[in-house]
Predicted model as a PDB file, atoms N, CA, C, CB and O in Angstrom, pLDDT in the B-factor column:
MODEL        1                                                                  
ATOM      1  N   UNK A   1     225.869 -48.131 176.376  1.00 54.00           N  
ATOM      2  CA  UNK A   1     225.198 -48.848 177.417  1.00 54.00           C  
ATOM      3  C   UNK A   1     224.561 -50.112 176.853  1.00 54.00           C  
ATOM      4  CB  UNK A   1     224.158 -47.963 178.085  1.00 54.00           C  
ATOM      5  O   UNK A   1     223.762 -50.074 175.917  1.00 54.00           O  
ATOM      6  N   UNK A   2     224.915 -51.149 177.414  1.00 65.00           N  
ATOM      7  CA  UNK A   2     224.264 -52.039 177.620  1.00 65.00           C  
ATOM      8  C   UNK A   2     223.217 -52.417 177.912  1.00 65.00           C  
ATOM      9  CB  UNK A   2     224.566 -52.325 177.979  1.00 65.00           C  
ATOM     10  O   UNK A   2     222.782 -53.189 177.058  1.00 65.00           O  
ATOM     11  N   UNK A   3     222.267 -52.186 179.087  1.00 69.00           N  
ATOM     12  CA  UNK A   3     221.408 -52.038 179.444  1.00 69.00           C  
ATOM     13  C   UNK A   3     221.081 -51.609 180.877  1.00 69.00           C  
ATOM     14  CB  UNK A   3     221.061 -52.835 179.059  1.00 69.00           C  
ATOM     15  O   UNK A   3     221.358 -51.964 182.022  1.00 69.00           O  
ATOM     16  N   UNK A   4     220.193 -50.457 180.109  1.00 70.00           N  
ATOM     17  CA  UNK A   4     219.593 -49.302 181.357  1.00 70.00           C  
ATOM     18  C   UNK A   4     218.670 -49.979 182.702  1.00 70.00           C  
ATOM     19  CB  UNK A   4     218.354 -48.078 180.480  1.00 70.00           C  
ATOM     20  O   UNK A   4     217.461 -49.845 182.511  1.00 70.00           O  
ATOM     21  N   UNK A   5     218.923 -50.479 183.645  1.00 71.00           N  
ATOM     22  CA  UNK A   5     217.796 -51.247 184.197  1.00 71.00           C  
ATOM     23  C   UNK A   5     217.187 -50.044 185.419  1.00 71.00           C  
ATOM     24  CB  UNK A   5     218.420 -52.941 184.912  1.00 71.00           C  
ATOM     25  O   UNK A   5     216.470 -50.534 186.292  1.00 71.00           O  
ATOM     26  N   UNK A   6     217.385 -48.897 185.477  1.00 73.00           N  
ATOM     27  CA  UNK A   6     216.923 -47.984 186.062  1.00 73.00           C  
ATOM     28  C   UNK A   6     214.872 -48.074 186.000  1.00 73.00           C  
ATOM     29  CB  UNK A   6     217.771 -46.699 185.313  1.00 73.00           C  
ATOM     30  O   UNK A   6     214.177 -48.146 184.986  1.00 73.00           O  
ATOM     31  N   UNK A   7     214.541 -48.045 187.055  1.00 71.00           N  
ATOM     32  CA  UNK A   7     212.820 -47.674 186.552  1.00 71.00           C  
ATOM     33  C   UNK A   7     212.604 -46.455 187.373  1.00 71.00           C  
ATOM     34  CB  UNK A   7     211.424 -49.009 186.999  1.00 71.00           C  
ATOM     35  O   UNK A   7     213.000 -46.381 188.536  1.00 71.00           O  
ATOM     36  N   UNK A   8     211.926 -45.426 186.713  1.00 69.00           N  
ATOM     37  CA  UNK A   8     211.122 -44.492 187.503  1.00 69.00           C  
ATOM     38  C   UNK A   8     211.834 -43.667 188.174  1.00 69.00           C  
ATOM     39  CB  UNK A   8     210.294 -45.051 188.363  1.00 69.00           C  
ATOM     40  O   UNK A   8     211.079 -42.771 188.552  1.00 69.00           O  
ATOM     41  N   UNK A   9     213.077 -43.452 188.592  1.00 69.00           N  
ATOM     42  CA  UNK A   9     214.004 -43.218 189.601  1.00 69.00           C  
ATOM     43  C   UNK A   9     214.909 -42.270 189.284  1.00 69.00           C  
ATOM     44  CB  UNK A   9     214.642 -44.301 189.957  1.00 69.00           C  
ATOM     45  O   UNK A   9     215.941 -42.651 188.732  1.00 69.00           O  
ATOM     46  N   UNK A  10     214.730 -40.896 189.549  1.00 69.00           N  
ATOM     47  CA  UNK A  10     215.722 -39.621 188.916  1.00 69.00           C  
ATOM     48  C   UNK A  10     216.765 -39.596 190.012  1.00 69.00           C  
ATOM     49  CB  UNK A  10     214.898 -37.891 188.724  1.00 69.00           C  
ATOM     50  O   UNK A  10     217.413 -38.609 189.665  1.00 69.00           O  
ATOM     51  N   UNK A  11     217.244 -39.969 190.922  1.00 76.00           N  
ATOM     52  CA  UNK A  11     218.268 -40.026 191.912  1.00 76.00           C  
ATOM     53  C   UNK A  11     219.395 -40.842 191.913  1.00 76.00           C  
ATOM     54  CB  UNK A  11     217.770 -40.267 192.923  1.00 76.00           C  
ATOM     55  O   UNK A  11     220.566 -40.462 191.950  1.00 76.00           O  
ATOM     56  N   UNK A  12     219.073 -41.722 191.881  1.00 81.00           N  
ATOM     57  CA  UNK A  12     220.014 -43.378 191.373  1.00 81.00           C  
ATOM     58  C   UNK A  12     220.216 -44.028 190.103  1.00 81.00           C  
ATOM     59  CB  UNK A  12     219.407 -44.603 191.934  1.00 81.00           C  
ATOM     60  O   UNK A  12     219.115 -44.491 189.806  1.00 81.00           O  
ATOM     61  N   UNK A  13     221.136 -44.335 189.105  1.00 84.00           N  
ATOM     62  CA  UNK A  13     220.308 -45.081 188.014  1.00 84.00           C  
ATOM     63  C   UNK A  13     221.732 -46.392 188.140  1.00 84.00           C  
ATOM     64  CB  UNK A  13     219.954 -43.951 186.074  1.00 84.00           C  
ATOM     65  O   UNK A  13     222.756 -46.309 188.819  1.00 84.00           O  
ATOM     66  N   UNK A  14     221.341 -47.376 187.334  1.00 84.00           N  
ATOM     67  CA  UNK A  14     222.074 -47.963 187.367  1.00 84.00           C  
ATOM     68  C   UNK A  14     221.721 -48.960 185.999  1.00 84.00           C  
ATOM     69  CB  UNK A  14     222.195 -48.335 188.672  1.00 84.00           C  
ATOM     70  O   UNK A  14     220.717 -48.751 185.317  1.00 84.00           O  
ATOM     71  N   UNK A  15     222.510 -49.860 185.758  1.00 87.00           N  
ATOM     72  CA  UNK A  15     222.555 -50.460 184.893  1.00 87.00           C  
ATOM     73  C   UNK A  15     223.927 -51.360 184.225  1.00 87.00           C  
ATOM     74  CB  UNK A  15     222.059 -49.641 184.306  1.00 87.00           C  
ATOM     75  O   UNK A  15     224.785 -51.665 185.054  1.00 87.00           O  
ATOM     76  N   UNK A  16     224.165 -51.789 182.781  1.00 89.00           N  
ATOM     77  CA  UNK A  16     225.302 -52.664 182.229  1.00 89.00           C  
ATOM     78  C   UNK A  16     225.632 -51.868 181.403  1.00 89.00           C  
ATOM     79  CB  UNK A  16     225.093 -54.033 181.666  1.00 89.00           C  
ATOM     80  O   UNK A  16     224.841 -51.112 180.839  1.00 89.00           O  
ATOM     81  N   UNK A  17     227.589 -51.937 181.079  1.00 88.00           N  
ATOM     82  CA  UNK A  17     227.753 -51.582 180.520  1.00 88.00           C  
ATOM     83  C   UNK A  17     228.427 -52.825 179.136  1.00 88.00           C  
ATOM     84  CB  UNK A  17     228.173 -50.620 181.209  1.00 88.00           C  
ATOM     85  O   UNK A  17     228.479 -52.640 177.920  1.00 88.00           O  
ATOM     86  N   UNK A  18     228.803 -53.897 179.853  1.00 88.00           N  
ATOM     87  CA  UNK A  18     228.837 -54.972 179.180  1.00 88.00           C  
ATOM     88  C   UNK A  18     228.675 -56.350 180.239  1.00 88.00           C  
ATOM     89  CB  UNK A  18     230.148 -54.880 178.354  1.00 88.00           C  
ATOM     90  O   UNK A  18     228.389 -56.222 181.429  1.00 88.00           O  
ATOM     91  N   UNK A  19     228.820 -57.154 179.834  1.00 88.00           N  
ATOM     92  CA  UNK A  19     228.468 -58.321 180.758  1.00 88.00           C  
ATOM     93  C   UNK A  19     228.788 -58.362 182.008  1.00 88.00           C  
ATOM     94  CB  UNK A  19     228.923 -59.391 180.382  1.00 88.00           C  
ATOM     95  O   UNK A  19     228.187 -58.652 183.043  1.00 88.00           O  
ATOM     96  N   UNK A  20     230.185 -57.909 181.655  1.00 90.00           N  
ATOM     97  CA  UNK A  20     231.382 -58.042 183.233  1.00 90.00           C  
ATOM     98  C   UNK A  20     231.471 -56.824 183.892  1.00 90.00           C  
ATOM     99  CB  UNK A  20     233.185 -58.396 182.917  1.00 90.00           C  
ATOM    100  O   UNK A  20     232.174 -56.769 184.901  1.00 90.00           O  
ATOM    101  N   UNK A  21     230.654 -55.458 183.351  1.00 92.00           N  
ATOM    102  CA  UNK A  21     230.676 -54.059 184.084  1.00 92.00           C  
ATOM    103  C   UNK A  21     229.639 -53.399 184.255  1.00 92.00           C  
ATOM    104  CB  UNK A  21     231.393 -53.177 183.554  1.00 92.00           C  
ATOM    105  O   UNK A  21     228.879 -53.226 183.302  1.00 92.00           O  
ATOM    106  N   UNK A  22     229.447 -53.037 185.115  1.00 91.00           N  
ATOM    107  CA  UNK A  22     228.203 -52.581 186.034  1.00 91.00           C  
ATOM    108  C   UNK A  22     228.003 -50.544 185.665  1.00 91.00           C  
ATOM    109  CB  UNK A  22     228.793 -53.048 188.180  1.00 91.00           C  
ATOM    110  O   UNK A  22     228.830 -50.015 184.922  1.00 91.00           O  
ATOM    111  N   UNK A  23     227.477 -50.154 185.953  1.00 87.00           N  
ATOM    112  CA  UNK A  23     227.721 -48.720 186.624  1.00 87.00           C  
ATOM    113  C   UNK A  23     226.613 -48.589 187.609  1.00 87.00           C  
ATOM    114  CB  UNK A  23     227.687 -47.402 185.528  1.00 87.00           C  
ATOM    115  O   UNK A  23     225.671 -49.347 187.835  1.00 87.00           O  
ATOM    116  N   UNK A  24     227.023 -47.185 188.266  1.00 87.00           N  
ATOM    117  CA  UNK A  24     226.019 -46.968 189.070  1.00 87.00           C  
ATOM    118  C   UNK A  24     226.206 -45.116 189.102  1.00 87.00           C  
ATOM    119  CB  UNK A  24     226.210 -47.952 190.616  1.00 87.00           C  
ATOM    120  O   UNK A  24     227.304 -44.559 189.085  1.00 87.00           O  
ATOM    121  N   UNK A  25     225.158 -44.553 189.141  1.00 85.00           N  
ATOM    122  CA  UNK A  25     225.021 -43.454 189.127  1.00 85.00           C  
ATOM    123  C   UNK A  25     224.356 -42.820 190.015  1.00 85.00           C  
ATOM    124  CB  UNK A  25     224.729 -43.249 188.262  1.00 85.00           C  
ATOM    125  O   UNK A  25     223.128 -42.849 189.943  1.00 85.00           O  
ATOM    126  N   UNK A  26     225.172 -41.909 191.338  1.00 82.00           N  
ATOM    127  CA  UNK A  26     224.036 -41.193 192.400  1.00 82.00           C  
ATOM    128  C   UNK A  26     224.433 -39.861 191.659  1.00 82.00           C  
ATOM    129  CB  UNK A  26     224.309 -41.263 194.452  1.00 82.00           C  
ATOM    130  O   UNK A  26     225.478 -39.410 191.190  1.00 82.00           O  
ATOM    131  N   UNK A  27     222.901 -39.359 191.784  1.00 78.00           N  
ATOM    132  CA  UNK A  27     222.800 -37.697 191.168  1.00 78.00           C  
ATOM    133  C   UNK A  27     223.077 -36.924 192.499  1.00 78.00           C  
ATOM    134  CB  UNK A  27     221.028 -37.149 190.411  1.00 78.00           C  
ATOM    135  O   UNK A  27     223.567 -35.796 192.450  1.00 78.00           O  
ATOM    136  N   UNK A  28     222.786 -37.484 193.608  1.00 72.00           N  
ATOM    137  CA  UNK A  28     222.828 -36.620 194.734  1.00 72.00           C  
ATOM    138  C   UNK A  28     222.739 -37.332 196.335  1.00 72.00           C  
ATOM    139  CB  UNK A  28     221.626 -35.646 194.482  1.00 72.00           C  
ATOM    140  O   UNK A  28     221.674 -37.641 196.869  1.00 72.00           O  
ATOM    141  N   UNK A  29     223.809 -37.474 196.821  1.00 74.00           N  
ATOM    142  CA  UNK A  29     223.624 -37.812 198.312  1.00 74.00           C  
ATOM    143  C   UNK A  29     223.266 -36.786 199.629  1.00 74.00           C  
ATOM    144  CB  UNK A  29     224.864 -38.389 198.629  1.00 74.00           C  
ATOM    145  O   UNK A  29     222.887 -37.079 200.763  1.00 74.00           O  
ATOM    146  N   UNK A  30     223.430 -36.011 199.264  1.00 75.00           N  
ATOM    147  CA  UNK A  30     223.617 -35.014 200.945  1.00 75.00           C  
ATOM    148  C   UNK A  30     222.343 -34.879 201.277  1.00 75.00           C  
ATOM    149  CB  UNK A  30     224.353 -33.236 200.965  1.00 75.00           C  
ATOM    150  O   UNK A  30     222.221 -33.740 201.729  1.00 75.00           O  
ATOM    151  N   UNK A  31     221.098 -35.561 201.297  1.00 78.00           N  
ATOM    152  CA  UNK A  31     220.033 -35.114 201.629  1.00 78.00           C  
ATOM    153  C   UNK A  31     219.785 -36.486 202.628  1.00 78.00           C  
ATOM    154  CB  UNK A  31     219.038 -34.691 200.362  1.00 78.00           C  
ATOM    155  O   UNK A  31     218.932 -36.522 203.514  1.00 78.00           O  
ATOM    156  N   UNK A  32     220.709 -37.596 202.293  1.00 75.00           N  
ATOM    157  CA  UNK A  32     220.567 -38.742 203.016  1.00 75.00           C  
ATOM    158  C   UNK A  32     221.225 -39.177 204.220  1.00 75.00           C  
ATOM    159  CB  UNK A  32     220.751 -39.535 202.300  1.00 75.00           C  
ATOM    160  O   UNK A  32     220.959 -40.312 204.618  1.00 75.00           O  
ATOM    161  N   UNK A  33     222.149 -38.374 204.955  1.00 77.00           N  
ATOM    162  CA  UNK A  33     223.197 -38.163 205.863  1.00 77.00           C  
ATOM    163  C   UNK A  33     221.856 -38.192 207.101  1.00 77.00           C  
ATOM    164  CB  UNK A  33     224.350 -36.562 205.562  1.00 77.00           C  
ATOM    165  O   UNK A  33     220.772 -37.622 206.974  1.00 77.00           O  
ATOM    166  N   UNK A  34     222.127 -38.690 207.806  1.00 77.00           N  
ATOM    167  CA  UNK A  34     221.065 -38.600 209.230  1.00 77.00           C  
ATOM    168  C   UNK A  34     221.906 -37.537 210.115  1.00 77.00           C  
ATOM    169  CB  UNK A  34     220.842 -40.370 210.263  1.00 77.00           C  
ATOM    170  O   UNK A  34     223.075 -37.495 210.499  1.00 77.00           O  
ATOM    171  N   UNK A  35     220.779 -36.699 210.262  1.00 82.00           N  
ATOM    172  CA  UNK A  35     221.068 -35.324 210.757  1.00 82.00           C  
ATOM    173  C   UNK A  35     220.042 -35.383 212.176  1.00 82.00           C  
ATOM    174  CB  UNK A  35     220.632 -33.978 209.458  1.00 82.00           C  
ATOM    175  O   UNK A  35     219.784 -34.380 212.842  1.00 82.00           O  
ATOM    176  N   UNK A  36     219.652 -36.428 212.406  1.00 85.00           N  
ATOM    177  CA  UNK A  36     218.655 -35.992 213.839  1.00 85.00           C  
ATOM    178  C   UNK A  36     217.772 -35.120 213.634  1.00 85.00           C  
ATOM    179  CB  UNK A  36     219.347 -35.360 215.047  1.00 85.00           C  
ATOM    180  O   UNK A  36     217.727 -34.135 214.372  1.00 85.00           O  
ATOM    181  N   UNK A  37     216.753 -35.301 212.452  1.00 90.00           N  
ATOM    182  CA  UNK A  37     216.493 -33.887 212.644  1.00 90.00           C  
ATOM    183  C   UNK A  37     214.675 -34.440 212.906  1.00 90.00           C  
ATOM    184  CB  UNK A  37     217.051 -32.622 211.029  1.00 90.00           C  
ATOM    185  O   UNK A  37     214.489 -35.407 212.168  1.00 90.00           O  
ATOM    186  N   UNK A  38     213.613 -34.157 213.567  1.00 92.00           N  
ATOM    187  CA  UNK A  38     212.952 -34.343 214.620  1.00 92.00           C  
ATOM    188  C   UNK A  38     211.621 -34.237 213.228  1.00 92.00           C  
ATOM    189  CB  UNK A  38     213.210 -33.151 216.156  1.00 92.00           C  
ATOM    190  O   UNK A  38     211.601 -33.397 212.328  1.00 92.00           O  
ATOM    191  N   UNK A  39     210.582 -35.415 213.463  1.00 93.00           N  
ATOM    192  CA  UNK A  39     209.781 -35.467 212.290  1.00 93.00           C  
ATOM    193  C   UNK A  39     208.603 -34.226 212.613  1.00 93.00           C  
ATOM    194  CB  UNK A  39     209.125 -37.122 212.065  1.00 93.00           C  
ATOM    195  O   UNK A  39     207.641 -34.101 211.856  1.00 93.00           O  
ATOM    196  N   UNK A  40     208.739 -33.568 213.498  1.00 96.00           N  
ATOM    197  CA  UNK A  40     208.218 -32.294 214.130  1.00 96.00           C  
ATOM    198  C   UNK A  40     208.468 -31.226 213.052  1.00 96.00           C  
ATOM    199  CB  UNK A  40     208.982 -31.913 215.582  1.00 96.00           C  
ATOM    200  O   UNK A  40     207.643 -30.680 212.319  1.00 96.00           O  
ATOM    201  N   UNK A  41     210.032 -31.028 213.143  1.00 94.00           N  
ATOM    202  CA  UNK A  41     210.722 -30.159 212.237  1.00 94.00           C  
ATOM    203  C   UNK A  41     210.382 -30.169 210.794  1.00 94.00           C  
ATOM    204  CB  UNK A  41     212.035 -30.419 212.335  1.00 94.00           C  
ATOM    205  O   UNK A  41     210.000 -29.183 210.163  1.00 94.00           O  
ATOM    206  N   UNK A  42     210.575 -31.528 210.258  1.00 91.00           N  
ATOM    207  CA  UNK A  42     210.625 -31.937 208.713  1.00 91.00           C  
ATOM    208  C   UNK A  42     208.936 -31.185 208.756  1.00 91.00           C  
ATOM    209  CB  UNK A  42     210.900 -34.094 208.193  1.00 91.00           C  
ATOM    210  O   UNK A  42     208.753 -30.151 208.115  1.00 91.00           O  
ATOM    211  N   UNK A  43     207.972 -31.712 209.428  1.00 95.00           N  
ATOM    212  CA  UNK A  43     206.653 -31.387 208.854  1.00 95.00           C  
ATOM    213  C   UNK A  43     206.199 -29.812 208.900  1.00 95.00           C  
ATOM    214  CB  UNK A  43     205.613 -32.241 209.630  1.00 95.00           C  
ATOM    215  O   UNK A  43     205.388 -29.246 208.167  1.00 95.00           O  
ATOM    216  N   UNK A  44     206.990 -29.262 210.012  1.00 96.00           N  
ATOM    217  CA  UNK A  44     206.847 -27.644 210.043  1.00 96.00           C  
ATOM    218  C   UNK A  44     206.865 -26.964 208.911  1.00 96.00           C  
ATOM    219  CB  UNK A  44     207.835 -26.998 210.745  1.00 96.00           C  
ATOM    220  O   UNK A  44     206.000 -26.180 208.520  1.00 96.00           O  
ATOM    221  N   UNK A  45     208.123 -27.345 208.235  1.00 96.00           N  
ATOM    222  CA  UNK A  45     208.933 -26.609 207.454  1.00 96.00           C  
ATOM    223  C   UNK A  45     209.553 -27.226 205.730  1.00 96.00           C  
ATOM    224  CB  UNK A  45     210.079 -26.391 208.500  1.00 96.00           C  
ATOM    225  O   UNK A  45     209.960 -26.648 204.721  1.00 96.00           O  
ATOM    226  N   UNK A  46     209.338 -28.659 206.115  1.00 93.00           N  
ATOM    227  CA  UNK A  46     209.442 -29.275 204.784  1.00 93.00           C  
ATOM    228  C   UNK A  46     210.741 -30.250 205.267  1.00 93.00           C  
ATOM    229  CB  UNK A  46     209.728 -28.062 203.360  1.00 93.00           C  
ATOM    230  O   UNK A  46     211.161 -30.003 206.397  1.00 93.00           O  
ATOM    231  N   UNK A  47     211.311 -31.165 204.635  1.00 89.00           N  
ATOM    232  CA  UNK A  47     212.606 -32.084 204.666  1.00 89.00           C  
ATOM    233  C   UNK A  47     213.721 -31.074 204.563  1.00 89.00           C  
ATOM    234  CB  UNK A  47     212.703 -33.250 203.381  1.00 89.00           C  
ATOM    235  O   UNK A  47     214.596 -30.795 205.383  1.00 89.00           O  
ATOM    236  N   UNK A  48     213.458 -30.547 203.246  1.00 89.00           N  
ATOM    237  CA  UNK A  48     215.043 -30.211 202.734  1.00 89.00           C  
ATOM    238  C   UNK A  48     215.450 -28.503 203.226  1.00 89.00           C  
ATOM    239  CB  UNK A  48     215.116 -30.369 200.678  1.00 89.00           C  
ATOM    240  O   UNK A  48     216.480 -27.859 203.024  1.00 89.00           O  
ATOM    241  N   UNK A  49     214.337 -28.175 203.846  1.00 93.00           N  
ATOM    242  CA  UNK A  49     214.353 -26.803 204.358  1.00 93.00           C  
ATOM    243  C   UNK A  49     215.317 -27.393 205.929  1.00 93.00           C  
ATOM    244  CB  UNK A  49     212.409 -25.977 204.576  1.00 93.00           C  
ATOM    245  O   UNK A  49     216.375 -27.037 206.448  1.00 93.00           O  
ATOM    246  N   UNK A  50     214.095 -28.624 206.314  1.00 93.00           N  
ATOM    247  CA  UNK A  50     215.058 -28.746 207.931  1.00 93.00           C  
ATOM    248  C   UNK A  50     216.124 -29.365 207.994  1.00 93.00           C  
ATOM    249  CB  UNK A  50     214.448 -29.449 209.087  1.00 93.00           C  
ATOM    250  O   UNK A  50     216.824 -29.343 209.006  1.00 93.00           O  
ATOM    251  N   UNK A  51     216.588 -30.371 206.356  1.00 89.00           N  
ATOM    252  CA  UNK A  51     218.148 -30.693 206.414  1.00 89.00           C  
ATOM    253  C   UNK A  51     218.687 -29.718 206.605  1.00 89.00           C  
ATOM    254  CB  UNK A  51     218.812 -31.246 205.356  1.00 89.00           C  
ATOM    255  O   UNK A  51     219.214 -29.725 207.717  1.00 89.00           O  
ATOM    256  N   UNK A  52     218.892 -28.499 205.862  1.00 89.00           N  
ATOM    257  CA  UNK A  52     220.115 -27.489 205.058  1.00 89.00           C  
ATOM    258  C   UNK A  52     219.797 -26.991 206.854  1.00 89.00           C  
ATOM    259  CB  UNK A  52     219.692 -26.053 203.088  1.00 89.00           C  
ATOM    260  O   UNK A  52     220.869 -27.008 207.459  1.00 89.00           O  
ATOM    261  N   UNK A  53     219.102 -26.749 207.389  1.00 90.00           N  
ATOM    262  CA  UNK A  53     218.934 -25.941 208.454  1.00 90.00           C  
ATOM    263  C   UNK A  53     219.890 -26.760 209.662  1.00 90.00           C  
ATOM    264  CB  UNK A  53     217.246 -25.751 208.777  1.00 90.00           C  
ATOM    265  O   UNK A  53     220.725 -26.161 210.339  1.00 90.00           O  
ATOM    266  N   UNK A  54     219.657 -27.958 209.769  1.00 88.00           N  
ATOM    267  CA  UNK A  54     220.408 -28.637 210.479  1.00 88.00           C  
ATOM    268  C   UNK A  54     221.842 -29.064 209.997  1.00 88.00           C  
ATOM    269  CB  UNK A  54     219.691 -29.596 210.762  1.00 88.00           C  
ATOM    270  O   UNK A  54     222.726 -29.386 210.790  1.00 88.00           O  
ATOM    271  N   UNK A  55     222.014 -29.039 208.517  1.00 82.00           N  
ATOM    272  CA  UNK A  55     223.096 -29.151 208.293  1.00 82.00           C  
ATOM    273  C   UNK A  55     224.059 -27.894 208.652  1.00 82.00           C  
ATOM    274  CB  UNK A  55     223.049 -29.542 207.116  1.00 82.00           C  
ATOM    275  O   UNK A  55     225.127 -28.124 209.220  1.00 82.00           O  
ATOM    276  N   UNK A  56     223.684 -26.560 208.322  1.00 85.00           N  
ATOM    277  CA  UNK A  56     223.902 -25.541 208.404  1.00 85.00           C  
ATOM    278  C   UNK A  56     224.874 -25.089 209.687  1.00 85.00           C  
ATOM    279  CB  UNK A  56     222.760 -25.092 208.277  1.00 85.00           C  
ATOM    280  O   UNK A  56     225.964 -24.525 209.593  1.00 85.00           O  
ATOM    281  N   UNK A  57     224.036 -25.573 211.166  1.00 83.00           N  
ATOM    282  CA  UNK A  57     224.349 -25.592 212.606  1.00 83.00           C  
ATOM    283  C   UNK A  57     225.607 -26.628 212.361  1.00 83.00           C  
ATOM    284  CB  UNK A  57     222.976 -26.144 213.731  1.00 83.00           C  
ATOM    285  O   UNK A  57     226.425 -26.075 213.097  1.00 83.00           O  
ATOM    286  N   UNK A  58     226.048 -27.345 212.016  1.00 80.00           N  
ATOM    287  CA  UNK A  58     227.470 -28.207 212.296  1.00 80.00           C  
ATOM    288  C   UNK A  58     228.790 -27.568 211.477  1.00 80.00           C  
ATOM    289  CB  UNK A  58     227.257 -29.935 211.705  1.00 80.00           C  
ATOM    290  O   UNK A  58     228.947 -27.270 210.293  1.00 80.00           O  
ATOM    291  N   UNK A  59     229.485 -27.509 212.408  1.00 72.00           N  
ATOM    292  CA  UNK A  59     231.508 -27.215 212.038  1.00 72.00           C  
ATOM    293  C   UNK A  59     231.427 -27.856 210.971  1.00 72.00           C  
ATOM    294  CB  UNK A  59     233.022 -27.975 213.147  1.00 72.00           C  
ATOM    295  O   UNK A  59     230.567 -28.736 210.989  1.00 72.00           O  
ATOM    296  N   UNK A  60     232.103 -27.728 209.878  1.00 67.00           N  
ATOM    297  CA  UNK A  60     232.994 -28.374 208.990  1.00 67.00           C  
ATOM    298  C   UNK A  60     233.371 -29.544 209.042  1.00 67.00           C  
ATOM    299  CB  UNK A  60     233.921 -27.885 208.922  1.00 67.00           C  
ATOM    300  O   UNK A  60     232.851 -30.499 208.465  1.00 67.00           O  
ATOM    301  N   UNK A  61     234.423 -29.551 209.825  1.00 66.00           N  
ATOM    302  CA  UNK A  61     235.003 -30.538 210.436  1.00 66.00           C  
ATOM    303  C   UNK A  61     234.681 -31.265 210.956  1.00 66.00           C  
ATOM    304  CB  UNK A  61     235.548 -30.415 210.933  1.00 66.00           C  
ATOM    305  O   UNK A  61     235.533 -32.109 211.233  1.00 66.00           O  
ATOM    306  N   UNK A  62     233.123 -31.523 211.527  1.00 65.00           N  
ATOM    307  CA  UNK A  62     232.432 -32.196 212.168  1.00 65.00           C  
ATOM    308  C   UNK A  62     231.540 -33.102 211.065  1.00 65.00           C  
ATOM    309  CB  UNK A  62     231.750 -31.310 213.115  1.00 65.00           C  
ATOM    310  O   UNK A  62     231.421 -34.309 211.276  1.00 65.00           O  
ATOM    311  N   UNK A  63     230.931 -32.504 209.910  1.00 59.00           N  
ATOM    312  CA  UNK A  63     230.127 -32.988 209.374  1.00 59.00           C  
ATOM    313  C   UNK A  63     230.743 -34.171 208.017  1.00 59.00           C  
ATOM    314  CB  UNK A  63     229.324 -31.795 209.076  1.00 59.00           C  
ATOM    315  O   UNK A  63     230.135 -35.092 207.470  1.00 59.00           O  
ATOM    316  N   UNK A  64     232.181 -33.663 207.804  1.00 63.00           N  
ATOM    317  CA  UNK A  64     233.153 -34.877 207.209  1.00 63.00           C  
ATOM    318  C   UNK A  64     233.617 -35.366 207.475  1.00 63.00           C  
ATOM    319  CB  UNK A  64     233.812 -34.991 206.676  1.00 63.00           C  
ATOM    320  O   UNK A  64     234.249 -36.041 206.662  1.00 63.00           O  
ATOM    321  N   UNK A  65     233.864 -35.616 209.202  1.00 66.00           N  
ATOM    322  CA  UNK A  65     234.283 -36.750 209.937  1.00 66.00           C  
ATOM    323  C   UNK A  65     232.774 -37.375 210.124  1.00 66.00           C  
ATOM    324  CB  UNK A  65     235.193 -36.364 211.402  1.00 66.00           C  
ATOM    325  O   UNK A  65     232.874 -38.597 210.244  1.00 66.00           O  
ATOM    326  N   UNK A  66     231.929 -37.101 210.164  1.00 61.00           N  
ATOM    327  CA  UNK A  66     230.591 -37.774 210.456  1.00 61.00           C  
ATOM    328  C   UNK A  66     229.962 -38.281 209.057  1.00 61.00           C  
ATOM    329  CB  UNK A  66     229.536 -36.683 211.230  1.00 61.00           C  
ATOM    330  O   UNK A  66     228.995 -39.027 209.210  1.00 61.00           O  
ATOM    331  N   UNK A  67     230.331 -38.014 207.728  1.00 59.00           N  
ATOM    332  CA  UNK A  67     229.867 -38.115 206.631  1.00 59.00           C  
ATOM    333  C   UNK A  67     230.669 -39.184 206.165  1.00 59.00           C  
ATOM    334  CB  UNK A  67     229.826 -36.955 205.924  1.00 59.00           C  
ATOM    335  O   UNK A  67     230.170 -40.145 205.578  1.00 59.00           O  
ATOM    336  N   UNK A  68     232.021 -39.064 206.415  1.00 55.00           N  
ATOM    337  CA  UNK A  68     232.793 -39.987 205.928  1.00 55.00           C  
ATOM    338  C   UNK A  68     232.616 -41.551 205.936  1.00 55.00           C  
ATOM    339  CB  UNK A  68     233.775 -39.711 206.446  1.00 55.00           C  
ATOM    340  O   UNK A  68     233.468 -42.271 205.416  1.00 55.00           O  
TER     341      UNK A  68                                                      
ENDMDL                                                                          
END                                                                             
């Protein structure tokens, strides 16, 4: 590496690997998909309790045509 320009940030990092190449690193997307899910819910129960919960309720097939 070239240089790490990541600050503070355990989710994303990014940085150089030489002048002309970049990287980028996501540790994790599926928590960022907009699921409708009602700021009622999130505070009941927590975010990632009322994602998986709302993710949970959708087909398959529904949630990778909608993710895609």
């Amino acid at each position: 590496m070239k240089d790490e320009l990541t600050k503070d940030f355990w989710l994303i990092c990014w940085g150089k690997m030489t002048d002309r190449t970049g990287y980028l690193t996501l540790k994790a997307t599926w928590l960022y998909a907009d699921r409708d899910i009602s700021p009622e819910r999130r505070e009941a129960i927590g975010y990632v309790d009322a994602y998986v919960e709302a993710f949970q309720r959708l087909y398959e097939g529904d949630y990778i045509k909608r993710d895609a």
